[in-house]
C-alpha positions as CSV (number, residue, x, y, z in Angstrom):
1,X,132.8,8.7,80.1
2,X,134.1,12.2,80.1
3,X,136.1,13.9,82.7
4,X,136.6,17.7,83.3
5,X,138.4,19.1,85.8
6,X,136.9,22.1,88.0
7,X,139.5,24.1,89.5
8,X,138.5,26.3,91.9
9,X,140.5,29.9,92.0
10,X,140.5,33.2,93.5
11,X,140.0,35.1,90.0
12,X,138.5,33.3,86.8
13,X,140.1,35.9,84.4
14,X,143.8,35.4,85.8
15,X,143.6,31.6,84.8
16,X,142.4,32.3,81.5
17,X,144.7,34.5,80.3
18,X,147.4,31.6,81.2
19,X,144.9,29.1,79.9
20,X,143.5,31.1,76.6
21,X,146.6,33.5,76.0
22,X,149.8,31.7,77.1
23,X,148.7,27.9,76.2
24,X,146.8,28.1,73.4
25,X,142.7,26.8,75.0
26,X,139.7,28.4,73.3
27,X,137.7,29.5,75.7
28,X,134.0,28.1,75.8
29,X,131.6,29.4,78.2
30,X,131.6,32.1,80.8
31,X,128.7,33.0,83.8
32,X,129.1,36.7,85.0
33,X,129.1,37.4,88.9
34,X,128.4,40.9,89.3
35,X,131.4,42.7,88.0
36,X,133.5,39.7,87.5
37,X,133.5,36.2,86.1
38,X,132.1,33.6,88.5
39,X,132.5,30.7,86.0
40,X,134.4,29.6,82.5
41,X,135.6,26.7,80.2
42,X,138.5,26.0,78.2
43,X,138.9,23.7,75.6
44,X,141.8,22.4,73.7
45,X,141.6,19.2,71.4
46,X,139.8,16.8,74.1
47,X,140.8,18.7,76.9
48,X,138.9,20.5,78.9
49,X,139.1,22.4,82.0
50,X,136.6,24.4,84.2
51,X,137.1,27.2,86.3
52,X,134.8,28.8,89.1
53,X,135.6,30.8,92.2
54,X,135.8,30.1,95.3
55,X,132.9,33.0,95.6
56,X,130.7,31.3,93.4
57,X,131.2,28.2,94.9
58,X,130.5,29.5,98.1
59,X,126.9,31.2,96.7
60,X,126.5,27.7,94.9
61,X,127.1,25.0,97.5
62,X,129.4,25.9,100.1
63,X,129.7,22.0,101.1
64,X,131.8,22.0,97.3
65,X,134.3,24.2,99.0
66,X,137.6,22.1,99.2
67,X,139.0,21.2,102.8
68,X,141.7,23.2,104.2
69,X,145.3,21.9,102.6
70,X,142.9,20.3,99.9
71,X,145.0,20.4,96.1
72,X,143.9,20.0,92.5
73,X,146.8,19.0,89.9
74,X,146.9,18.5,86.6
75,X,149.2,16.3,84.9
76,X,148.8,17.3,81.1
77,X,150.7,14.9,78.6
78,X,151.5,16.9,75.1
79,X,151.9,16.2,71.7
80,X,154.8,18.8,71.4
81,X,157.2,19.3,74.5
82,X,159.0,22.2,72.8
83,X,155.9,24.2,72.2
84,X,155.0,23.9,75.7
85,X,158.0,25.2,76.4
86,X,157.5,28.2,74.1
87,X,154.6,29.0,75.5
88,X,156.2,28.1,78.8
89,X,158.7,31.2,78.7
90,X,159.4,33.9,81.0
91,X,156.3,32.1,83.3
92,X,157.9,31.0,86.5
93,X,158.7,27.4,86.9
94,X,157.6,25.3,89.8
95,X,159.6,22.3,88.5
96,X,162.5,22.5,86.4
97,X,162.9,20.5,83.4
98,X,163.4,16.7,83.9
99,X,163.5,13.6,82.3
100,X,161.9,10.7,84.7
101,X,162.7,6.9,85.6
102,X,159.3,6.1,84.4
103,X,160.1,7.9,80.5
104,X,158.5,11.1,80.6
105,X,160.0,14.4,79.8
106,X,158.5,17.1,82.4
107,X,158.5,20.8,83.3
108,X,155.8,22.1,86.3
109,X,154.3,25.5,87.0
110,X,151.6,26.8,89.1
111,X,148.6,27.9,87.0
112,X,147.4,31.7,88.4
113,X,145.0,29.4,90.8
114,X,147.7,28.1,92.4
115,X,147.4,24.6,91.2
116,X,150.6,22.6,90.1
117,X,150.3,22.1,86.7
118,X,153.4,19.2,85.1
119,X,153.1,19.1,81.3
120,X,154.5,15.9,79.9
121,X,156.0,14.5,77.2
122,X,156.4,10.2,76.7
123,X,160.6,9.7,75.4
């Protein structure tokens, strides 16, 4: 079983430059929507993540739309904590650096979607 996540975002090309330029994805497919990008992947190692905009969506299925209030968040664990933090600076933090009960070392930001992104690291 394989499981990508589609986040659905205003603009296609703001989330890949933070995606592709700032973390390190290759990108792997893009679909044109008139000017615009209605539709890309990213791919890093086994990871993969899928974006399309809420205008495509809309043309595509509307009933795919989510529900008002309605949140995607990703909860990446990394192989290198400090690199994410590398790639991490001068990008606006959503939650500050912490080490949790449970053993992780986290740091959150909000992708140019909007979606909370916590990148994780096991102690």
């Amino acid at each position: 079983m394989k499981v990508t996540a589609v986040l659905i975002v205003d603009q296609v090309e703001a989330s890949l430059a933070f995606w592709v330029d700032r973390m390190g994805f290759t990108k792997t497919m893009e679909v044109p929507d008139g000017d615009t990008l209605g539709f890309a992947g990213v791919a890093l190692g086994a990871a993969e993540i899928m974006f399309q905009t809420v205008e495509s969506v809309r043309k595509d299925d509307p009933s795919l739309l989510p529900p008002h209030g309605a949140a995607t968040n990703l909860f990446i664990e990394v192989d290198d904590f400090e690199d994410t933090l590398r790639r991490l600076d001068g990008y606006p933090v959503a939650m500050h650096e912490r080490t949790t009960f449970y053993g992780m070392r986290e740091i959150g930001v909000r992708e140019p979607g909007g979606h909370a992104v916590i990148f994780a690291k096991a102690l």
